[in-house]
N, C-alpha and C positions, 0 to 999 in steps of 0.2 A: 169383582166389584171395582169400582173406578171412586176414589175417594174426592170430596169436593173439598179443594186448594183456596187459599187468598194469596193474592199475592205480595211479592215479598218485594220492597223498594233495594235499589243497590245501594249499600253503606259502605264507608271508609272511616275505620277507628283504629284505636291501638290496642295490642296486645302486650299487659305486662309480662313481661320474660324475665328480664333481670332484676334483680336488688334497686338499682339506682339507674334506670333507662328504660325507654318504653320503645317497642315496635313496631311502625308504622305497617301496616297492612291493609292492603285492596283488593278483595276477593277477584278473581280473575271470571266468574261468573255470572252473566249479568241476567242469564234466562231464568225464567222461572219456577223452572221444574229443572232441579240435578237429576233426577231420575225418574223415568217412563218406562213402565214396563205393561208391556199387552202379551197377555196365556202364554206366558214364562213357565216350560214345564223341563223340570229336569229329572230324568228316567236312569235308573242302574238297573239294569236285566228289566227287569217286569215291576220293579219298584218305584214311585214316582214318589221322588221325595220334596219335589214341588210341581203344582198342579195348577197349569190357566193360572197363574196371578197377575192379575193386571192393576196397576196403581201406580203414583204418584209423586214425587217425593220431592217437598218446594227449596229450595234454594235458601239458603241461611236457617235451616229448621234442625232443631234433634229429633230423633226418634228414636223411641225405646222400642227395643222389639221383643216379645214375649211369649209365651208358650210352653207347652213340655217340651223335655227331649223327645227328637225327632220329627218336633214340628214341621222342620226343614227351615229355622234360622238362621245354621251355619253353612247351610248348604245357600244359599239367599245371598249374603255373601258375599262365598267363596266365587258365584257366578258374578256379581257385580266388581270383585277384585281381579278378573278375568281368571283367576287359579282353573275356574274350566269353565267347559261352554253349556247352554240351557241345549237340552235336545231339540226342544220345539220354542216357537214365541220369539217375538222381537224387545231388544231394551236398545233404551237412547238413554247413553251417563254423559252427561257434564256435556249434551248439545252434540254427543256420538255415535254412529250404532257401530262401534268400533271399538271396543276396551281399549284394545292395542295403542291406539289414538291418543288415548286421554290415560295411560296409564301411570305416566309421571305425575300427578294432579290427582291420584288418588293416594291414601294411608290406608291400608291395613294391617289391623294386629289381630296376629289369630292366637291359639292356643300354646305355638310355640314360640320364644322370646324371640330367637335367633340370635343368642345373645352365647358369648361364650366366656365359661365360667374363669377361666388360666388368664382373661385381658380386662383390663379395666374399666371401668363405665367409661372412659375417655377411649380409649383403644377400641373398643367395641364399636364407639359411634364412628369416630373415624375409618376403621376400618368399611361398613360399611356405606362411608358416605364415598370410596373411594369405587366400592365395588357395584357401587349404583349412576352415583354422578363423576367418575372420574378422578383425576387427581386435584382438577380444578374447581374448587367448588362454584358453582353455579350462581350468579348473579343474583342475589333476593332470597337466596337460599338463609335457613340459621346451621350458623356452624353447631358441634358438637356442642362447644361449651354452653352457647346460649340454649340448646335446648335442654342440660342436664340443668340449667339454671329452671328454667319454665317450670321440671317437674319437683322443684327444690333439693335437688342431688349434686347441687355444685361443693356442696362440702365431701362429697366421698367421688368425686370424678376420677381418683385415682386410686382406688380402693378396687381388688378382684371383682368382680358379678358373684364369683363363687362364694364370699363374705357377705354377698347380700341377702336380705330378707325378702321374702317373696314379694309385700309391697313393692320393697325395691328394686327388684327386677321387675314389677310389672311397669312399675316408672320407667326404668330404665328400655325399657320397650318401647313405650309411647314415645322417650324423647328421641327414639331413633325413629318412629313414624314422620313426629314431628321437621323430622330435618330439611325432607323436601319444603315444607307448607302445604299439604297438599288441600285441594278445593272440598275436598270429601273423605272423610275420614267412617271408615269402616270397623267397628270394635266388636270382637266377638268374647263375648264376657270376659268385661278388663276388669272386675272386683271381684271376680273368684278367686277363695282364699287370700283374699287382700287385708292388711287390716283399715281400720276405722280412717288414721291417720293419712295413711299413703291415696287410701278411696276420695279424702276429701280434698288430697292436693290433683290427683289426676280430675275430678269434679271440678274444679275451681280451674284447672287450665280446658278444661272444655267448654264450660260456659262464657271463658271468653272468650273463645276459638270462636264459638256460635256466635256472638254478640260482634264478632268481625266477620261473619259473613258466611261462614264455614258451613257445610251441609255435614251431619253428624248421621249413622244409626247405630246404631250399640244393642245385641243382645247380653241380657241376663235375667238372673231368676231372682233379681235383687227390688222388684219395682221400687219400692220405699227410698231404696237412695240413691237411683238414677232419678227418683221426680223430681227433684230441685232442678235441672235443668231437660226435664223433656216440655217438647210443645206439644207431642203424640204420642201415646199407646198403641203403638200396632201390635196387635194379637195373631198369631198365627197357629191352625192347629191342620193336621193332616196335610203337609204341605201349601195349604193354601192361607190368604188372609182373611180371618174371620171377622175384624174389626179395628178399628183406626178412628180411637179417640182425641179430638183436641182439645187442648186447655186456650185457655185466653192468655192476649198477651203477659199481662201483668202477673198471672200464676206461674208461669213457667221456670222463672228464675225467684220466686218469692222460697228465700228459705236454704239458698243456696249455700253450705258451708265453706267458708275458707279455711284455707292450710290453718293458719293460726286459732280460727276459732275451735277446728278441732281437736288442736292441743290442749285448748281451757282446761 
């Protein structure tokens, strides 16, 4: 099924990151679709753990993706974050039929943090902003601090990962996605085993990621508290997409909690 798009104007806003300073951000994106995908089929032996999916996926939009295990959501993906190739089908990300291409200009966080426990949220980030972008940070880039600030972990930037609480390292994850800015951000269940607190500060810095332009999909089995910021339910069951619901503008972010409110 090929799902029917509106399309999306190019926006220029800001993104609060820190305490007392805002962001300037201009999505580098200006097509309308981040991602096209025609009978995207990815096969292990005799098993197809996705099948013909063809669909859509508009430029500044979130999308929640859901199903059981084994729908083939993290397999969905792991193929859009180039981690591997579809056996059969063509995809165009971000205006490429190339992952390779456009790989810098993508985030994904998977299941594992890649975060390591003995260095500190600061060390960590830096570390891998050195083993990705070099020693020089990149032009436009947010250094470490500013993105431990985004996910509100500038108070323990120099505290272990090991001391942290799983919230906190799943923050602490995102704010190492976040470093490039990349145009598309890929979440493969970031609220599991999260708590309330840490879910609504990484929810409050995605919706404004969205709201500056960002293409988002995010699986989890959480619907209820990724809806404050999806524009679609895409449903998937037996490798394929079964359905791709959208909400209207004004619903999408109606409801959206911030860090603080979920403190109240």
């Amino acid at each position: 099924m090929t799902a029917s798009l509106r399309s999306v104007p190019a926006r220029q806003t800001v993104v609060e990151g820190l305490s007392n300073s805002h962001i300037p951000y201009t999505p580098r994106v200006p097509a309308a679709n981040a991602i096209e995908l025609h009978e995207v089929s990815k096969l292990y032996g005799t098993f197809a753990a996705l099948r013909k999916v063809t669909a859509e996926f508009h430029t500044g939009k979130s999308y929640v993706i859901l199903g059981p295990n084994g729908a083939g959501k993290s397999t969905l993906l792991r193929n859009l974050a180039g981690l591997t190739r579809p056996t059969f089908g063509k995809m165009t990300i971000l205006g490429s039929g190339e992952v390779s291409e456009v790989r810098s200009r993508i985030g994904y966080l998977g299941h594992d943090s890649m975060l390591y426990d003995e260095l500190t949220a600061m060390e960590n980030l830096r570390y891998s902003a050195r083993l990705y972008q070099g020693e020089t940070l990149p032009a436009g880039r947010w250094t470490p601090e500013q993105s431990l600030a985004m996910v509100g972990l500038d108070p323990a930037l120099n505290r272990p990962v090991g001391k942290f609480s799983q919230g906190m390292r799943q923050r602490a994850s995102l704010a190492r996605v976040l470093m490039a800015k990349p145009d598309l951000l890929l979440l493969d269940e970031p609220f599991s085993n999260v708590d309330l607190a840490s879910s609504a500060q990484m929810l409050h810095v995605l919706d404004q990621l969205r709201a500056a332009g960002n293409t988002i999909l995010l699986t989890t089995h959480q619907p209820d508290l990724a809806r404050p910021i999806a524009d679609c339910f895409c449903t998937m069951e037996a490798g394929q997409i079964a359905s791709m619901e959208y909400f209207p503008p004004s619903d999408a972010s109606a409801g959206t909690p911030s860090a603080e409110e979920s403190r109240a």
